[in-house]
C-alpha positions in Angstrom: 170.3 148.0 143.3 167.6 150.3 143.5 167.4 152.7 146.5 164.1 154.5 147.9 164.1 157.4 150.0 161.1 157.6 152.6 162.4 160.2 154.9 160.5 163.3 154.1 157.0 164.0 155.8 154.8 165.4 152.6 154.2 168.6 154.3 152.4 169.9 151.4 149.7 166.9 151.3 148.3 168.0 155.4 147.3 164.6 156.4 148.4 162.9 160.0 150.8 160.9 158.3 153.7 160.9 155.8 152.6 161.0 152.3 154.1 157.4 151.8 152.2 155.8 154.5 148.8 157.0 152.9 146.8 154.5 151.3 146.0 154.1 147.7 143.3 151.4 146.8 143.9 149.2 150.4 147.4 149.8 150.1 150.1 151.7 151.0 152.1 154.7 148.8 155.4 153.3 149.5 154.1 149.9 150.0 153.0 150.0 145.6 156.6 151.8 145.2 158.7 148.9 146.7 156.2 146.1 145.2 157.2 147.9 141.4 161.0 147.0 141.9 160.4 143.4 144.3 158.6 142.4 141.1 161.2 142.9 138.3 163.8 140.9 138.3 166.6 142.7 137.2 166.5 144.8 140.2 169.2 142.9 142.3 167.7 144.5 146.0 165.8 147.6 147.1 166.8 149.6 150.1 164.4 152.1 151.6 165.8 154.7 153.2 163.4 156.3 155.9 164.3 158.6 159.1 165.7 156.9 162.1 162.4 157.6 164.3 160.1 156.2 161.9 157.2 155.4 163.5 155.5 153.8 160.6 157.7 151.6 158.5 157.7 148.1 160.4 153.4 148.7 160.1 154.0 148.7 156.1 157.7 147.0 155.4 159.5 144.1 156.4 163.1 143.4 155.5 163.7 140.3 153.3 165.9 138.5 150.8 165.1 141.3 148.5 164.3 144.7 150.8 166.4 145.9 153.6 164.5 148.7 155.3 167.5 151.5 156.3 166.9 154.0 159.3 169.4 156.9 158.2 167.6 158.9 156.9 168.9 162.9 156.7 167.2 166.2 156.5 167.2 166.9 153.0 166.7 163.8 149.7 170.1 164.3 149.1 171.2 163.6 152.8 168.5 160.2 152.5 170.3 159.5 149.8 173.9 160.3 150.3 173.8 158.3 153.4 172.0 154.9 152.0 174.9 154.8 149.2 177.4 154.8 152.3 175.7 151.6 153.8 175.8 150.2 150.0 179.8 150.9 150.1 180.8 147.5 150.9 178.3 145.9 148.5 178.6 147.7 144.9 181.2 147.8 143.2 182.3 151.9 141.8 180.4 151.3 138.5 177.6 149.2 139.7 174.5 150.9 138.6 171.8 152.4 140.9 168.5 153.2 140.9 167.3 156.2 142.8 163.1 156.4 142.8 160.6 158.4 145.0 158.7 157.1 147.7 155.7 158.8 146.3 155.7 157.3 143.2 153.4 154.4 143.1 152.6 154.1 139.0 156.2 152.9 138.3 155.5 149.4 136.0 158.1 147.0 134.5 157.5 148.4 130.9 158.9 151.9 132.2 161.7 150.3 134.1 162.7 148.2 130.7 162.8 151.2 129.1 165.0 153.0 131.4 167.3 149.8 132.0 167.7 149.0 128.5 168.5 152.8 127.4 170.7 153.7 129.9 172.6 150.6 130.5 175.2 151.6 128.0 175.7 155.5 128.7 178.3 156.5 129.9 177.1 159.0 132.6 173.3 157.0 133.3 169.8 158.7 132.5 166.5 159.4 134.3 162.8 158.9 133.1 161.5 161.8 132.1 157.9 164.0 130.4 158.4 166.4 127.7 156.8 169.7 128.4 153.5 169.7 126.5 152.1 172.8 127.5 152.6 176.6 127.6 155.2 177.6 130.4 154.2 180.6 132.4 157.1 182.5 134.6 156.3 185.2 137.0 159.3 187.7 137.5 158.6 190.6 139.9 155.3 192.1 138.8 155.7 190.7 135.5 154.3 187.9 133.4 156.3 186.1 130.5 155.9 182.5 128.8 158.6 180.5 128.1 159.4 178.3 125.2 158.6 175.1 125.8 161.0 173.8 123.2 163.7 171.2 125.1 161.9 171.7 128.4 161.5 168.3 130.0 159.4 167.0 133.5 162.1 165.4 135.5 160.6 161.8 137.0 162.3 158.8 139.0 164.2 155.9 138.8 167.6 158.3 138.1 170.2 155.5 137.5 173.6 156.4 137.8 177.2 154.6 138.4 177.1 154.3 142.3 180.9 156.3 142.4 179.8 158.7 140.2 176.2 159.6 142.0 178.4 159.3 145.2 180.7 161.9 144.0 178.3 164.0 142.5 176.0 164.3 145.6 179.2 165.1 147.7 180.4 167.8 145.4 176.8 169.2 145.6 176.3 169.3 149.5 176.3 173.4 149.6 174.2 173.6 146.2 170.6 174.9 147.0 169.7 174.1 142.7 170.2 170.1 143.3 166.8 168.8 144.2 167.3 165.5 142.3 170.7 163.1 141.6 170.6 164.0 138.0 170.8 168.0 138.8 173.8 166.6 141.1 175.8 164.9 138.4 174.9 167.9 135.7 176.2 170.0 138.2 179.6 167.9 137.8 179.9 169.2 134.6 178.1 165.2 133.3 175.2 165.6 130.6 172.6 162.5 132.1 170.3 160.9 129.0 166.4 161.8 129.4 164.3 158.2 128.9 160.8 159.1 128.2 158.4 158.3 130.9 154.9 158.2 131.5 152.2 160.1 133.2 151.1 157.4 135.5 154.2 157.8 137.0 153.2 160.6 139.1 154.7 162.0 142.3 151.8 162.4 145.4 152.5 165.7 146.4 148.6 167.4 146.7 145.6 166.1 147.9 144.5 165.9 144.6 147.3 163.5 142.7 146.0 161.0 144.5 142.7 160.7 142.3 144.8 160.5 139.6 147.2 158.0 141.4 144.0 156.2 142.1 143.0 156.2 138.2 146.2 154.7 136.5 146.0 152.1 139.3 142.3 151.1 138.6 143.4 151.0 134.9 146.7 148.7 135.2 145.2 146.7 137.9 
């Protein structure tokens, strides 16, 4: 199962609408992000998750035998996501895997979802694409300037795939922890040690103005 949070309103992108609704070459953000995982066929269903006055989603999405559009969306990702693993409770079994991706991340291909499938599908705990740190880490602390050794430093990126009563536990545990911002920092946080997949850059997440050029450049290329 793959599951897609759409709930958040891309405050740091100022346009009129949500970041996911924006379009990227004639088509929607979220629409490209949906389309990556109704492709592949290993991807049993996809559930987007997006708030329940969504304005927007019937416009872009329409349920099928593969997508079911969920309006429960919460106030934070892990509320999105914590509450379209509780309509999934009576569908997946406790170590079904899912697949947790962001709504703003349109580049996602079949080659990169192989390559997380086929890696994580025998770990124990489940994995997350991911970029190695490449360049030279800057960290402001008060009035100070330091770098920071690059060395092990790694560019979190989506599809996380973890055992669904696992991730559900996890996120739970995590509910008062302002460091989660992702499910993998949820199930580290459980004391779990999730595998890092090696991603790619055109797997981008829209958050300025600007990533959409680029957004718009590794879709020219693959298209």
């Amino acid at each position: 199962m793959a599951l897609i949070p759409a709930a958040g309103v891309g405050a740091r992108m100022g346009g009129a609408l949500p970041k996911q609704y924006m379009e990227v070459r004639g088509k929607s953000i979220l629409r490209r992000t949906v389309d990556a995982f109704l492709r592949y066929s290993r991807v049993a269903h996809t559930y987007v998750v997006v708030s329940p006055d969504d304005a927007y989603v019937d416009h872009v999405l329409a349920d099928s035998r593969h997508l079911t559009v969920l309006r429960c969306g919460g106030a934070t990702r892990r509320d999105s996501v914590r509450n379209g693993l509780r309509h999934l409770q009576a569908m997946l079994a406790p170590d079904d895997w899912v697949l947790v991706h962001d709504a703003a991340r349109p580049g996602l291909n079949m080659e990169l979802l192989s390559r997380l499938i086929d890696n994580v599908g025998g770990h124990a705990v489940g994995g997350l694409l991911a970029l190695p740190v490449v360049d030279t880490v800057k960290r402001v602390v008060g009035d100070k300037l330091e770098t920071v050794a690059r060395d092990g430093l790694w560019l979190a990126q989506t599809p996380q795939m973890f055992r669904y009563r696992l991730l559900c536990d996890a996120l739970d545990a995590a509910a008062e922890v302002t460091a989660v911002t992702d499910e993998s920092s949820a199930v580290e946080a459980a004391g779990y040690a999730p595998l890092l997949v090696e991603g790619h850059a055109c797997n981008l997440k829209v958050t300025q103005p600007s990533d959409l050029e680029l957004v718009q450049h590794f879709l020219k290329a693959k298209e």
